[in-house]
N, C-alpha and C positions, 0 to 999 in steps of 0.2 A: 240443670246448669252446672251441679257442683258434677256431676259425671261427667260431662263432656270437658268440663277444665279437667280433671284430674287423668281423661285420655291423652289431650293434648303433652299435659304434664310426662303424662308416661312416653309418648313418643321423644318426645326432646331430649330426656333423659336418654334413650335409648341412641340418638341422635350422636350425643356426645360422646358415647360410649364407641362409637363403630368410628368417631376420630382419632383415637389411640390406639386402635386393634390395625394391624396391617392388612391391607388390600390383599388377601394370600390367593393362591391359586388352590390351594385346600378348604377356602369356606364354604362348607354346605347353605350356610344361612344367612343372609345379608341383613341388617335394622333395617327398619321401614325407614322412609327417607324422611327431614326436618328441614325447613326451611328456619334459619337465625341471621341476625344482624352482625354474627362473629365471622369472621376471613376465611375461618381456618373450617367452617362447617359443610360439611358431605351432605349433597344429595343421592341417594341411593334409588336405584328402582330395581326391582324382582320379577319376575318371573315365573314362576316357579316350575311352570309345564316345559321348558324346555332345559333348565339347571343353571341359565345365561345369566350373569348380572350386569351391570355396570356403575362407575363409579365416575363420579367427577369432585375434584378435590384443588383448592389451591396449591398442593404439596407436590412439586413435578415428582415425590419419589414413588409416587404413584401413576406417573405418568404424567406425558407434558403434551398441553395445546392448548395454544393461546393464552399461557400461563397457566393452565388449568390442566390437568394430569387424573389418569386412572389407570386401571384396568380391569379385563373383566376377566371374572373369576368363575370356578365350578369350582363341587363341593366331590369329597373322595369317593369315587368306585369301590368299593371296598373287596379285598379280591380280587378283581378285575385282573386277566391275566393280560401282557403287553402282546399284541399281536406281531406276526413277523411281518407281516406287511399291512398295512392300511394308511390306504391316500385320502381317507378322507376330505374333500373341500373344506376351505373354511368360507370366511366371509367371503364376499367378491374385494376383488384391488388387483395388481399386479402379484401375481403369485406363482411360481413356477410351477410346470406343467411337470406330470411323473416323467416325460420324454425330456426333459432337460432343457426345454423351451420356456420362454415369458407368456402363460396364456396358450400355448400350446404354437407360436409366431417363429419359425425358425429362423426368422431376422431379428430375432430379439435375445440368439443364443449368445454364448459367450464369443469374446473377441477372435480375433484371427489366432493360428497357431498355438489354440490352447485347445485342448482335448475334453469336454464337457462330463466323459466317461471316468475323469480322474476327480472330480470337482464337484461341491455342494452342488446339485444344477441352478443354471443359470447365473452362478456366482464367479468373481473375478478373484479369490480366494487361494492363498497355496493350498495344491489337492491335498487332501489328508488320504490315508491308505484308502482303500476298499477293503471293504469285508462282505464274505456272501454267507456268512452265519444269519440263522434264523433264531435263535435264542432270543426269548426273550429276557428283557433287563434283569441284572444280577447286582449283587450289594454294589453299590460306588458308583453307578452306572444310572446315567438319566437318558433316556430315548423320547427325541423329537420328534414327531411324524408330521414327511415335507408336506408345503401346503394344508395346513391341519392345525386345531388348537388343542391337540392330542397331547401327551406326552406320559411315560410309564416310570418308573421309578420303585425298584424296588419289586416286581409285581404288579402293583395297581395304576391305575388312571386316573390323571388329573388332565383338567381344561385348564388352557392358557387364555389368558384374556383374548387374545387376539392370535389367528392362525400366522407360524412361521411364514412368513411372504418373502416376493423377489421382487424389488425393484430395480432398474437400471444394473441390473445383472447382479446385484448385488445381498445374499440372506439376511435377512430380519426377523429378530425375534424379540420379542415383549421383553423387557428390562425386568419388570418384576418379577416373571413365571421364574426365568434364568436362577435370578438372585435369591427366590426362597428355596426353591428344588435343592439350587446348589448347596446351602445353610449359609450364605452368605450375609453380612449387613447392610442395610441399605438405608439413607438416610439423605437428608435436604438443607443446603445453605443458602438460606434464604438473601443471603446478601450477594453472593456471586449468584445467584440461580442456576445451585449447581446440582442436577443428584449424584449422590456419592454412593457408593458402591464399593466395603472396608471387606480383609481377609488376614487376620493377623496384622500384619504388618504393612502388606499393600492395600493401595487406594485409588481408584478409578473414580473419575470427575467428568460428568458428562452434561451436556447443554444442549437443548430441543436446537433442531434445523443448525447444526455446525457438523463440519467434516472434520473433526478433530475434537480430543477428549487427551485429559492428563491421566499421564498413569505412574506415580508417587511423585508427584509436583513437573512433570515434563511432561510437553504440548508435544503430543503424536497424532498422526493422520489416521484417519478410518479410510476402509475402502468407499464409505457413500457417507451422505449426509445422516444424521438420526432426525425423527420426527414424531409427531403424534398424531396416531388414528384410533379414534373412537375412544377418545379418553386412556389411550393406551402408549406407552411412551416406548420407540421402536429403538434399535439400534446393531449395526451390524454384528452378526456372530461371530467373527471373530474378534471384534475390538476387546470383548471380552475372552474369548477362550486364548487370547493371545498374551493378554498382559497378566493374567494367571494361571500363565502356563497349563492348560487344562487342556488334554492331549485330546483328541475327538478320531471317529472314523464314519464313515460312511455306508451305507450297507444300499446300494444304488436300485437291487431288486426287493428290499423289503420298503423302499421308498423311506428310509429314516436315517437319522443323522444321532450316531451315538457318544456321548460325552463320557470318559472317566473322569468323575468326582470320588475320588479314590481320598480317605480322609485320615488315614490309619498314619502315624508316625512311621519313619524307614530312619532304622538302624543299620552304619555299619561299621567296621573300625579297619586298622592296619595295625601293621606292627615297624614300632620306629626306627627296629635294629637291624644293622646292615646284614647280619647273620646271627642267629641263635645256636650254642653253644649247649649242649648239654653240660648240667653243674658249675657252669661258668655267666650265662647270661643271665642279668636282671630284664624280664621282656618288660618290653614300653610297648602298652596298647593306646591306642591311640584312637578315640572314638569319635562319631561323626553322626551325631541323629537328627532330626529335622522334622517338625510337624507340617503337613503342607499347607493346615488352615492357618498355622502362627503360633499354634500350643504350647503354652512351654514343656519339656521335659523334665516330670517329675518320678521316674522311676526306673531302674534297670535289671537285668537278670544274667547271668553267665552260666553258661556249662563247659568247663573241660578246660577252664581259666587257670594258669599254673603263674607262679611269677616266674618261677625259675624250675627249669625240666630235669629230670635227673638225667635220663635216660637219651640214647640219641633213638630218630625214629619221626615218625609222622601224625602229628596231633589236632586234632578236630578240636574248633572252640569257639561256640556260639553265643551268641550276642543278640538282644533284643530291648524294646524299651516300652515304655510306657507315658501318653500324656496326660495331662490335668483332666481331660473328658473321662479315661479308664480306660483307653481303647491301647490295646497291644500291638506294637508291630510285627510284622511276620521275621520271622529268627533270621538273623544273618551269620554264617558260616563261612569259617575260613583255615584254612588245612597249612599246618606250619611247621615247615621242617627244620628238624631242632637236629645238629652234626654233631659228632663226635669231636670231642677237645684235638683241637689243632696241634701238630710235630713237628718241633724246628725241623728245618732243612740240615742235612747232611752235608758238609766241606770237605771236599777230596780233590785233591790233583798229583799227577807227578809227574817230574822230567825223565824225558829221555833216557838220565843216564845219572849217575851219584856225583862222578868226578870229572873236571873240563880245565882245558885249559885257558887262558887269559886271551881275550877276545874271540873265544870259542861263542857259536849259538849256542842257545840253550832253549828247547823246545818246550814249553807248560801244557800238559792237557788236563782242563779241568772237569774233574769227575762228579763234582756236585750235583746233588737230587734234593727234591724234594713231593711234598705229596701231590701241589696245587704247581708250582713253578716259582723260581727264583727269580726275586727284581731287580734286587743288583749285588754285586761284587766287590773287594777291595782288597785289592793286591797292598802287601807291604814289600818292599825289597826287590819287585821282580822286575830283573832287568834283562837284556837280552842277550848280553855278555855282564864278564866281568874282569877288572882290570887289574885287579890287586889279588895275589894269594892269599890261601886261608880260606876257612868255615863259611860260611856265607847260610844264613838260615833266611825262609821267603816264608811270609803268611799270607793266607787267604782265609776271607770272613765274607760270607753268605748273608745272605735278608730274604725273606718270602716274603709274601704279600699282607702276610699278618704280624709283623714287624718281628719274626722270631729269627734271631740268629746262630750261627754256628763257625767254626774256625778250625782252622788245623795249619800246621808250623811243619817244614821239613828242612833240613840243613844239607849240604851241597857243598863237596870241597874244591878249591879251586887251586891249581898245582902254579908251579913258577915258570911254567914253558909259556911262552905266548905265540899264540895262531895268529892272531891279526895285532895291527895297532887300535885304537879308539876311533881314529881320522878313517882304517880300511875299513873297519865294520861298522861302521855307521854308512859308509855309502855303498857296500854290499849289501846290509840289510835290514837298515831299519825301512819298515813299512811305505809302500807308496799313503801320501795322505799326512803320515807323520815329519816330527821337524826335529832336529838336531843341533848340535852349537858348531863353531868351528871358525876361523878366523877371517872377519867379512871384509878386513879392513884392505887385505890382498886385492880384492874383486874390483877394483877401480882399474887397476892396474892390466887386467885380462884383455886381450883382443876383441870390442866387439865383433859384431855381425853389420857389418856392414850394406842392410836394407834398405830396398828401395818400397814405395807403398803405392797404389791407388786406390782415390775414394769412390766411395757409392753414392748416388744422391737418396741421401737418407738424413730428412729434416728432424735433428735433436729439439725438444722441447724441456728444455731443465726448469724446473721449480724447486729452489733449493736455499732460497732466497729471498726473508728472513727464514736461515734455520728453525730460531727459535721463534712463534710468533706469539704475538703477543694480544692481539686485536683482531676481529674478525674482520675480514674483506677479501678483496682477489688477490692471489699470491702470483699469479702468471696470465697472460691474456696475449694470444696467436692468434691469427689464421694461415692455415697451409694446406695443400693437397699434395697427395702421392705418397709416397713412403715417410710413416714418421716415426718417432720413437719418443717416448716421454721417458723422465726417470723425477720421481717427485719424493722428496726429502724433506719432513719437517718434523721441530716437536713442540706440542702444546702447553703454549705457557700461559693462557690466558686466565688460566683458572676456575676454569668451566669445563662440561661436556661439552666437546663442540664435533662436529664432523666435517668431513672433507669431499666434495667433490671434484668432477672432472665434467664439464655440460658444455656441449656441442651443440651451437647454433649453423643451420643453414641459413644463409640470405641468396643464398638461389635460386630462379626460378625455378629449377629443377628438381630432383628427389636425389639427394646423393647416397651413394652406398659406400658403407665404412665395415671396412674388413680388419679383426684384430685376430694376427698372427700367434704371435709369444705374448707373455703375460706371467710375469712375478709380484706376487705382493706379501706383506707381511708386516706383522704390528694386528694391532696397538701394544708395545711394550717397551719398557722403560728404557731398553739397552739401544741405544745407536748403532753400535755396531753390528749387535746382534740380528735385529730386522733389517740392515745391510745385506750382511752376507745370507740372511735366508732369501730373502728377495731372489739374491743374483742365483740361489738352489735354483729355486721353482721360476725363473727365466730360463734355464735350461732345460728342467725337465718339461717345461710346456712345450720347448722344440724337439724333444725325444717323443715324448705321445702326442701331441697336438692336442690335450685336452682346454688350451684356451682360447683355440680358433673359433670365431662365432664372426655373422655377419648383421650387421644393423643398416635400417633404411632411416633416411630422416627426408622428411617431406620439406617443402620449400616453407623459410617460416618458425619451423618447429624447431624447441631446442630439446634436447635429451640428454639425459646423463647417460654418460660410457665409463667404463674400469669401473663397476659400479664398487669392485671391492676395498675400495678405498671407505666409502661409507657405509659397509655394513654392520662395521661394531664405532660407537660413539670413544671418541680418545678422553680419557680423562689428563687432567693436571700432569706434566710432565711425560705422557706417553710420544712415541713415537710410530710413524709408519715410514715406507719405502714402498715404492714401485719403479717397475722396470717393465715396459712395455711397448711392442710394436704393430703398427697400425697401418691401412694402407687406404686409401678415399681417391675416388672419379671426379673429386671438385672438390672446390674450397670450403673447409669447415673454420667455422671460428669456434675458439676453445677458450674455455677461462678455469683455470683455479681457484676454486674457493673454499674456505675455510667458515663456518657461518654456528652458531649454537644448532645443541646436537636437534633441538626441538622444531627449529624450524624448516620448513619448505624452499629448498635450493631455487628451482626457478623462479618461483616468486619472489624471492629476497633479491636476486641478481640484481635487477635492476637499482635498485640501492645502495649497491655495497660500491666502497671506493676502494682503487689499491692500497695495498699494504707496504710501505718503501722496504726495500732491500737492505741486507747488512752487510758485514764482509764476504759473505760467502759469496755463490756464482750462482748466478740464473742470466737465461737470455737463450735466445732461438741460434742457433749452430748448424749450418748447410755442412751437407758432407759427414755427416757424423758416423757412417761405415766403414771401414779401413780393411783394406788387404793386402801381405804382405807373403809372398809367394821369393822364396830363395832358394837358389840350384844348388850353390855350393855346398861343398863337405862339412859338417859341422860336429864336435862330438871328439876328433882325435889329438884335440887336445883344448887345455881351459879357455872358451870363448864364453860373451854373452852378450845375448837380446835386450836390449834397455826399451820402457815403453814407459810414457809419462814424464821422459825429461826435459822436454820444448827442446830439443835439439839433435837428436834420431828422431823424435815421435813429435813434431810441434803440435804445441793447445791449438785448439778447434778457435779461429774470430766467430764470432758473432756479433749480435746485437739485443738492445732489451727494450724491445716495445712497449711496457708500460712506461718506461723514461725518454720518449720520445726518439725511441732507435739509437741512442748511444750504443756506440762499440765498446766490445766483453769480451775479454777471454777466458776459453774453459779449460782451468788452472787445475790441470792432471789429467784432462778428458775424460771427466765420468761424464757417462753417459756415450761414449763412445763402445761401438765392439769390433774387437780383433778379431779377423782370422788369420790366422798366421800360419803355412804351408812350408815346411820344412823338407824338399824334395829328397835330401839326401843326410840321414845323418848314422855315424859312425857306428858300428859292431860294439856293444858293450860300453856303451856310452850311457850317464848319468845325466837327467834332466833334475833339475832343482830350483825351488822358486827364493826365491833372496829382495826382500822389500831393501828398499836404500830410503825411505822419506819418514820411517816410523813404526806405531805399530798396523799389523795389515792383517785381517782374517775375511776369510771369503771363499769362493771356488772358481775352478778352472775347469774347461770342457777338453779333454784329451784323448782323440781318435774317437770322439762319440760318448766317452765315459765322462761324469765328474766325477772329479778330484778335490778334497776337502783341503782347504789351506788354514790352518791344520785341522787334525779331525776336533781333539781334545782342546785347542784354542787358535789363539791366536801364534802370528810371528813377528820375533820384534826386529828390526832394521838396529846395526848392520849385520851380527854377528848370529844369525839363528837361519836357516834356510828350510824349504818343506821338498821332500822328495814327490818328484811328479811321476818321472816314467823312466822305465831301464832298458831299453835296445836289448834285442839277443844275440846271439853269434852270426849275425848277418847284418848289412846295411838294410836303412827301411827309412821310411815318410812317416813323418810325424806332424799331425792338422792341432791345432792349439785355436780355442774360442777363449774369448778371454775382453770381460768389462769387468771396469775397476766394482768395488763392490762399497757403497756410500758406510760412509764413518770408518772409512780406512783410508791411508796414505799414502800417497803414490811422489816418487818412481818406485820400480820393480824391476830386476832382472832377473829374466829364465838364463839359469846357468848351465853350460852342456861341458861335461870334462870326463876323461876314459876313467872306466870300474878299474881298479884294482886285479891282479888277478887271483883267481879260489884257490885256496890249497886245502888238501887233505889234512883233515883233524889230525 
C-alpha cells in the first residue's frame, strides 16, 4: 500500500514538473502522464519505439484545439547530418505534394497566373528566391523539410510536432517547432486567448481558427486561417517569417524551405562630414548597430579610427560590435578619403586697354581660377563706360565652393575726350536683357503704333481671387471645351500647410481627352513676383521643347486632378505659387480650384468645400483671351511705341465669374492674355526697348524664338528705367514678339522702337 502511494506520489510530482518545461522539439523524454483536478495539468503519452509524443495542455502556447493545445515533439539526433533532399511524409492531412500539388491534385495547385516554380508549393505566398544549393544547414540557418516533421539546424535533426502541411494552398507549420528552433519566446494570455510569440522588442499575437494575428499591437491578415491538429497549434509560414522579417529561400529540388535565423548583431557607421580634410577635419563617425533578436549593444572595437588624419590619401576603418549574449558582429569597413587642405581661388582679370575715353566700351576678361570652380563673383566699380575723367580703380573678389576668397584691384585712366554721350552708349551697348535709366516722362508724348488686333477663341480661366486666402474651399469653378488657358495666382494665409489643386470632372457620357500644350509653374516661395515671372520663364520654354505636352483621358463620371504641379510640394504660411497654362479638350470639362489642408484627399473633400469669395483682385472666365496683332507699317525710324494693357489700344478682356452667379468682370491688365505681336517691317538699326508705365514690372518676353529677361539682375520700375530687348542690323527685318504679362507685375508697358545712334571709331 505504502509502495504504490508513494508511485502514484512520484508520477504527480513528475506530472507538475513537465508543466513548466516547454513542449520543445528537442525533448528526447516526455513525464509519464498524470491525471489532477488542476486546469493547467498535462497529459502526456510516449512512445518510445517510434520517438513521437504528444501533448495536450490548456496553454494554446503549446498549441490550440478546442481550447486545448500541444505539440508533438522528438528528442535530438545527435550528429544527424541535414540531408539535401528528403520528402519525407508526414502524417496524412492536406499536404503538398514534392510536384507542387495538394495531395498530388493538379486542381488544387496555386491560383491562375502564378508560377508554382517560384513558390513554397502549393502556397499563395510572395515567392521567395530559389536556390538549387545542396548544403546542408549552416550556423543561422534552420531547414524545413516540405511535407515532413523534419527539420535541421545547425547539422542535426529535430521532429516537429506535426509535418509542414498545405492547406487551401496555403504553408503551415507548427508554431512551437518555429519559435524554439528560431530561440524565440513564446508565451499565453489567458485573458485575450492569445499565444504570444516575443523577439526583442517585437510581438506576434495569435488566436486558433482566425485569419488575422497582431503584430506589435496592429490586426494584420494572414494568407489562411491558423488551427489545431493533433494538439498542435498551426499557422501560416509566413505570418511569421514576415512580421520578423526573417529572410527564407527555397531550394524546390531538395524539397525544403530554408530560413536565415541569422542572430549576430550588424555593425555599421558613416561619416557625418561633407568632406575630410587632412589636419583640418574633426571626423564625426556616426554609428549604426542593431541586434536582430533586440540585444542591447554592449561593446565596440575599431581599427584604423583617427579623429583627425594628417596625411591626405585613402584610409580603411573598421567597425564592429558586440551584444549582451557575447556574440560579435562581422567587421564592417569603410574606405575614406581624407583631401589635401583646400586653395583659395585666384582673382584675375583685365581690360582691353589702360586708357579710354569717356563713354568709350570697356571690355573685362575675367581670368579667375580655381582648383574645384568658382561660385560667384563681385565686381566693385565695373561699369561699361565711364563719364567723368580721372583714375578709375575696378575690383573683383572671387568665392569657391568652400567659402575661400580672393581679390585683386586694377586702375584705368580715363582722358577728357568723350566718344559717346551716357544717353548713346547705353542704347548702343548695354546688354540685350539689361535696363538703363533715361527720361520716361517724354514717352507719352511719342507716336504710337497705331494697331489693329484679332482674337482666338481661347477660353481664360483666372484664379487670382482672393490673392491672399485665407480659408480653404474652391478659389474658381468652370466648365468649358476647346482651347483653354488657366493662369492661377495665390498666396497662403491661412496658417497651415495647405495645397492646391486643379480636378476635372467629366459629366459626360462620354470619355473626354484633355490635351495640355505649354505649362509654367513655380513656387512655393515667398516672393510674388518672383514665382510670377519664373512661371511666364518656363511658359515659354515648354513651347520651345514641348516638354509639358502630355495627354489625359477622363472617363464619363470620373474626376482627376490635372497641372498636378500645383500640389506637389505643400505651401506653407505666406508661400506663394503661379501657373500659366494651356489646354485643349473634345468636350465639356468641369474644373474647380481648390485649396484644402496639405493632408487631406482632394476629391474626396470636394464635395464639402464651399467657395471662397473674391477680393479686389480679378478672377472670372474671359472668351477670346488670345490676341494677334500683325502690322505692315515701318516702325523703328523714328520714336514710336506699342502700348499693351491700357484698355484703350489693348481693351481688358469682359468676362464673367461663375461662382457669383455670372456677374460681369473685367480683366484689369489682361493677365492671362498672350500676345503675338508681328512686326512686318521694322527699321535698319533700330532699338527695341521695353518701358513699363503702371509700376514695378519683372518678367520675360519671347523675341523671334528667344526669351528675353526683363531685367536679368531685377526688376524695372515705371516711368523712367526701360530694358533693352533687340537691335535691328544694317538691314530691314521682322520682328515676332510673345508676350503675357507676368502676375505680381503691373501693367501698362510699352515696347519702344527708336534709331541707334551712329558708331564712331574710339
Amino acid at each position: 500500500m505504502n509502495f504504490k502511494r508513494l508511485v502514484i506520489t512520484t508520477v504527480i510530482a513528475l506530472s507538475q514538473v513537465a508543466m513548466v518545461l516547454p513542449a520543445s522539439a528537442e525533448e528526447a523524454v516526455t513525464p509519464p502522464a498524470s491525471n489532477g483536478a488542476n486546469a493547467t495539468t498535462s497529459q502526456n503519452q510516449s512512445n518510445t519505439g517510434s520517438g513521437n509524443t504528444s501533448n495536450q495542455t490548456t496553454d494554446p502556447s503549446g498549441g490550440q484545439g478546442n481550447g486545448q493545445t500541444g505539440d508533438q515533439t522528438s528528442g535530438e539526433n545527435q550528429g544527424n547530418t541535414a540531408p539535401a533532399d528528403n520528402g519525407t511524409q508526414g502524417k496524412s492531412g492536406d499536404k503538398g505534394a514534392p510536384d507542387g500539388t495538394v495531395n498530388g491534385d493538379p486542381a488544387a495547385q496555386t491560383p491562375d497566373n502564378q508560377d508554382p516554380a517560384n513558390q513554397v508549393p502549393g502556397t499563395t505566398e510572395e515567392p521567395p528566391v530559389e536556390i538549387t544549393s545542396n548544403d546542408a544547414a549552416g550556423s543561422g540557418q534552420l531547414v524545413l523539410m516540405m511535407n515532413s516533421k523534419k527539420m535541421y539546424q545547425n547539422g542535426k535533426e529535430y521532429l516537429a510536432g506535426y509535418p509542414m502541411e498545405v492547406k487551401d494552398n496555403v504553408s503551415y507549420v507548427s508554431i512551437r517547432a518555429i519559435v524554439e528552433r528560431a530561440g524565440l519566446q513564446i508565451a499565453y494570455d489567458g485573458k485575450t486567448k492569445e499565444t504570444i510569440i516575443k523577439r526583442g522588442t517585437d510581438e506576434l499575437r495569435f488566436k486558433v481558427n482566425s485569419a488575422s494575428y497582431k503584430v506589435n499591437g496592429v490586426t494584420t491578415a494572414m494568407k489562411g486561417k491558423s488551427y489545431s491538429v493533433q494538439n498542435n497549434f498551426m499557422v501560416p509560414l509566413t505570418a511569421i517569417t514576415k512580421a520578423l522579417n526573417i529572410k527564407y529561400e527555397v531550394d524546390l529540388q531538395g524539397k525544403r524551405v530554408i530560413l536565415n535565423l541569422e542572430t549576430k548583431p550588424k555593425a555599421s557607421f558613416s561619416i557625418g562630414n561633407k568632406e575630410v580634410i587632412a589636419g583640418e577635419t574633426l571626423v564625426q563617425y556616426v554609428t549604426e548597430s542593431t541586434s536582430p533578436i533586440g540585444l542591447p549593444i554592449v561593446n565596440e572595437e575599431w581599427q584604423g579610427k583617427q579623429d583627425m588624419f594628417d596625411t591626405p590619401g585613402l584610409y580603411v576603418v573598421t567597425y564592429r560590435v558586440q551584444d549582451s549574449s557575447g556574440q560579435w558582429s562581422d567587421p564592417f569597413s569603410l574606405t575614406i578619403e581624407v583631401r589635401k587642405p583646400h586653395t583659395p581661388p585666384v582673382a584675375n582679370f583685365t581690360t582691353d586697354k589702360d586708357t579710354y575715353k569717356m563713354g568709350e566700351l570697356i571690355t573685362y576678361t575675367d581670368q579667375s581660377t580655381d582648383e574645384v570652380g568658382i561660385k560667384s563673383r563681385e565686381w566693385q566699380n565695373r561699369e561699361y563706360a565711364f563719364f567723368s575723367p580721372g583714375p578709375v580703380t575696378i575690383k573683383l573678389t572671387v568665392t569657391n565652393e568652400f567659402g575661400l576668397t580672393s581679390s585683386i584691384e586694377k586702375t584705368i585712366t580715363i582722358t577728357n575726350e568723350t566718344l559717346y554721350t551716357r544717353d548713346e552708349f547705353n542704347k548702343l551697348f548695354i546688354p540685350v536683357g539689361e535696363k538703363y535709366g533715361f527720361d520716361g516722362t517724354q514717352v507719352p508724348s511719342w507716336e504710337r503704333v497705331n494697331y489693329q488686333f484679332t482674337s482666338e477663341p481661347t477660353t481664360l480661366i483666372r484664379s487670382n481671387s482672393p490673392e491672399t486666402v485665407y480659408s480653404e474651399g474652391i478659389l474658381y469653378q468652370e466648365s468649358v471645351m476647346g482651347n483653354t488657358r488657366f493662369m492661377v495666382h495665390h498666396v497662403n494665409a491661412t496658417g497651415k500647410n495647405v495645397k492646391m489643386y486643379i480636378i476635372a470632372t467629366n459629366n459626360n457620357a462620354e470619355t473626354v481627352r484633355l490635351t495640355q500644350t505649354n505649362l509654367g509653374f513655380a513656387g512655393p516661395n515667398p516672393s510674388a513676383v518672383g514665382v510670377g515671372k519664373a512661371s511666364v520663364q518656363r511658359y515659354y520654354e515648354s513651347m520651345q521643347n514641348g516638354s509639358q505636352y502630355k495627354e489625359t483621358w477622363i472617363a464619363p463620371g470620373e474626376k482627376k486632378l490635372v497641372m498636378t504641379e500645383l500640389s506637389a510640394v505643400a505651401l506653407k504660411q505666406g508661400d506663394v505659387i503661379s501657373l500659366l497654362a494651356d489646354l485643349y479638350s473634345d468636350n465639356t470639362l468641369q474644373y474647380d480650384v481648390i485649396l484644402i489642408g496639405a493632408d487631406k484627399d482632394p476629391i474626396a473633400t470636394l464635395p464639402w468645400l464651399g467657395f471662397v469669395e473674391k477680393d479686389k483682385h480679378n478672377r472670372g472666365t474671359f472668351p477670346e483671351a488670345t490676341r494677334r496683332i500683325d502690322y505692315g507699317e515701318l516702325v523703328g525710324s523714328k520714336q514710336t511705341r506699342l502700348l499693351i494693357g491700357d484698355n484703350s489700344s489693348d481693351p481688358f478682356l469682359v468676362g464673367y465669374d461663375t461662382p457669383r452667379n455670372g456677374e460681369y468682370v473685367l480683366n484689369a491688365g489682361n493677365f492671362g492674355v498672350l500676345y503675338t505681336i508681328k512686326l512686318h517691317r521694322v527699321a535698319p538699326n533700330t532699338l527695341v526697348t521695353f518701358n513699363p508705365r503702371g509700376g514695378f514690372y519683372t518678367g520675360y518676353i519671347m523675341i523671334n524664338g528667344e526669351i528675353v529677361p526683363v531685367a536679368k539682375e531685377s526688376g524695372v520700375y515705371a516711368p523712367n528705367e526701360n530694358v533693352v530687348l533687340f537691335r535691328t542690323g544694317d538691314s530691314e527685318q521682322s520682328v515676332e514678339f510673345l508676350f503675357t504679362a507676368a502676375p505680381g507685375s503691373n501693367l501698362s508697358v510699352n515696347l519702344l522702337f527708336q534709331p541707334l545712334p551712329q558708331k564712331k571709331q574710339p
